[in-house]
N, C-alpha and C positions, 0 to 999 in steps of 0.2 A: 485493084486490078485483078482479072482474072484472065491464069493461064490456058490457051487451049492447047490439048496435048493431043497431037495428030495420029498417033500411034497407039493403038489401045492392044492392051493382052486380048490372047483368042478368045478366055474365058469371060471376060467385060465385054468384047463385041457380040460375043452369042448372047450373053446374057438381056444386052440394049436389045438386040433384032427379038430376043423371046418376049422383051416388054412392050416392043410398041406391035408386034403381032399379037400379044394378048387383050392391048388395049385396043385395038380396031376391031378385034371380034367382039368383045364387052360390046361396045359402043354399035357393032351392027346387031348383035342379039338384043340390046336393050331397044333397038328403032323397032328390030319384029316383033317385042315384046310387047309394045307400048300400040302397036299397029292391031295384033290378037286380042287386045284390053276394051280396044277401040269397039273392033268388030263383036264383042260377049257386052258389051254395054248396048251398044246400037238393040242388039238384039232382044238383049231383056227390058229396057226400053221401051222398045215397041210392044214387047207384051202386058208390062207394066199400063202402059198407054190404052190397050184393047181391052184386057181383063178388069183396069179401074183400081190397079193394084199398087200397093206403095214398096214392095221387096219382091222380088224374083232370085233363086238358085237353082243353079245348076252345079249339076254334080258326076264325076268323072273317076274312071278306075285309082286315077292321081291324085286326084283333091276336090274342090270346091270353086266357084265363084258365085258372089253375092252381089246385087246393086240394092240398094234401097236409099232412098231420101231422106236428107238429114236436115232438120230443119233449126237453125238458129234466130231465137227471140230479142228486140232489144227496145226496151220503152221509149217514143219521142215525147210522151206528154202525159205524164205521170197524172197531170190534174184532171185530164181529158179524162182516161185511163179509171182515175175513181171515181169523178161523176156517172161514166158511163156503164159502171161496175152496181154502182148506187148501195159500193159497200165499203165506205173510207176504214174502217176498223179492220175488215179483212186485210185491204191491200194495205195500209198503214205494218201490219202483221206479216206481210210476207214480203214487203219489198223494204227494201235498203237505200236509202240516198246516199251515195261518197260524196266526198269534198271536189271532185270530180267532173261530178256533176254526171255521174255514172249511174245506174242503176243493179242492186245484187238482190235477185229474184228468189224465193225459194224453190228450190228443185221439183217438187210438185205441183205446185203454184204455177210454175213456169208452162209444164207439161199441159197443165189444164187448162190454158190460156193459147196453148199453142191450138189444139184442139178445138178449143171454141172458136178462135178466129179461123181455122182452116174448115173450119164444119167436118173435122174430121170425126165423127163420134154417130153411133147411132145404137139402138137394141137388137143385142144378140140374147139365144138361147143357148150359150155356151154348155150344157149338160145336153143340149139336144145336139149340138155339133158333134161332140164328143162320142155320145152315141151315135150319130151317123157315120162315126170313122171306125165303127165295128171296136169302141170299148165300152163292152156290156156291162160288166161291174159297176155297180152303184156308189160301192166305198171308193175302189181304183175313182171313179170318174173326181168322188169330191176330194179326193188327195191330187189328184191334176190339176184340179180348179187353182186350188192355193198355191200350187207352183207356177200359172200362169201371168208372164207378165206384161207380155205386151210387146216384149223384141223378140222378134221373128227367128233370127239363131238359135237365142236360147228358148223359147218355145219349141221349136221343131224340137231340141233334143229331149225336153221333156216328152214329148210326143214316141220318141226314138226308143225310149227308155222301157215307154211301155207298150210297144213291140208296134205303134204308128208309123208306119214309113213312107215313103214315096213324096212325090210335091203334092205339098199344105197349102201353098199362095195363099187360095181363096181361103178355106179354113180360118188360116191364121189372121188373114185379114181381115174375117167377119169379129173372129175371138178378139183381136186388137183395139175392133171399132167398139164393142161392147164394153172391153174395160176403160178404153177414154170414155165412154158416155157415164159410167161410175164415176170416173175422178171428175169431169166436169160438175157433173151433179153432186157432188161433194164440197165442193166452193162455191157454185154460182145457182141460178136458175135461170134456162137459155130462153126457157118461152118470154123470160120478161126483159132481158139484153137484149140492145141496141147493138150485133155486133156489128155493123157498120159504121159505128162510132168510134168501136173498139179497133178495127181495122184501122181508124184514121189515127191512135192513138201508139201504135207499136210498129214495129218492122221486123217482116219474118223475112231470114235469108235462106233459101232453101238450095241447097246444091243435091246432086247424087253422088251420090257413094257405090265405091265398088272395092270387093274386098277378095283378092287371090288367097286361097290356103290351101298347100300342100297336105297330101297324105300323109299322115305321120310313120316312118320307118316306110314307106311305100312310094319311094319317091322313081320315075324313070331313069335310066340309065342316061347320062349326060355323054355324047359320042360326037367328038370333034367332025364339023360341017353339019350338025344340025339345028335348026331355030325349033 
């Protein structure tokens, strides 16, 4: 049984009224929050969409916001998959059968495969990019190269480091497509895959990603009644 007790100290009633007024505000700044999230996706989105782009950021005296496509891989027919590879030793090598009846990919393997099936790869001049973004250093450019990896975050800040700034999109996009065409060409060779075999063989689930970060020590002042 539970007692209800009708009379509450002044300091428990102010206390209740402080909680459920702080829980209505949470609960409307997180609707205008999720509403703002909405509107910075749409937007990069569509530019994603126009420029042919797979990450878009934007960046604000406060922080950051990122969208970019995340693609997860997962085998339906592992037999499909190696005929259609026409390299049973490779994939034998990188893929895993569980008991499951699961498949565990190697991490590179995986990437390389994602690539192929999305035709996401193609040839850049990454040292001619590089100099196109005004770094004339020959040594600087091949110390870049090897810091390049292909995620767009961490590239920009490589980029950032050595005194690159502004939006990269396309840049990084071209750099990105040039090292997936390395790792494909590292495992496979495309001119002789069937990837629409291969397509029939796997399942890519791709959602967007969107990623808020705050300005470190640089955050706005938080001032009751504003979203």
């Amino acid at each position: 049984m539970f007692e209800v007790i009708e009379t509450q100290p002044k300091e428990v009633a102010a206390l209740i009224s402080r909680a459920v007024t702080l829980d209505r505000e949470i609960r409307q700044r997180k609707k205008s929050l999720e509403a703002i999230k909405a509107k910075l996706q749409t937007a990069a989105l569509a530019e994603m969409e126009n420029k042919n782009l797979r990450y878009v950021r934007y960046d604000s005296l406060y922080g950051s916001a990122e969208t970019t496509y995340k693609t997860k891989l997962e085998i339906d027919n592992y037999a499909r998959l190696a005929a259609a590879l026409d390299a049973s030793v490779l994939v034998e090598d990188k893929i895993v059968r569980r008991l499951s009846v699961k498949y565990d990919v190697d991490a590179r393997f995986k990437e390389a495969l994602i690539a192929l099936v999305r035709g996401d790869y193609a040839e850049h001049d990454i040292d001619g990019i590089l100099l196109g973004m005004g770094l004339e250093d020959a040594k600087m450019r091949k110390v870049v190269r090897k810091k390049l990896k292909g995620d767009y975050a961490k590239d920009l800040e490589v980029l950032a480091a050595v005194g690159i700034h502004g939006a990269r999109e396309e840049e990084l996009d071209a750099i990105r497509a040039e090292l997936n065409r390395q790792l494909v060409e590292r495992f496979f060779e495309p001119d002789l895959i069937d990837r629409d075999e291969i397509r029939n063989a796997v399942f890519l689930d791709e959602t967007l990603s969107f990623t808020l970060t705050p300005q470190k020590g640089d955050e706005p002042d938080d001032k009751d009644g504003e979203d």
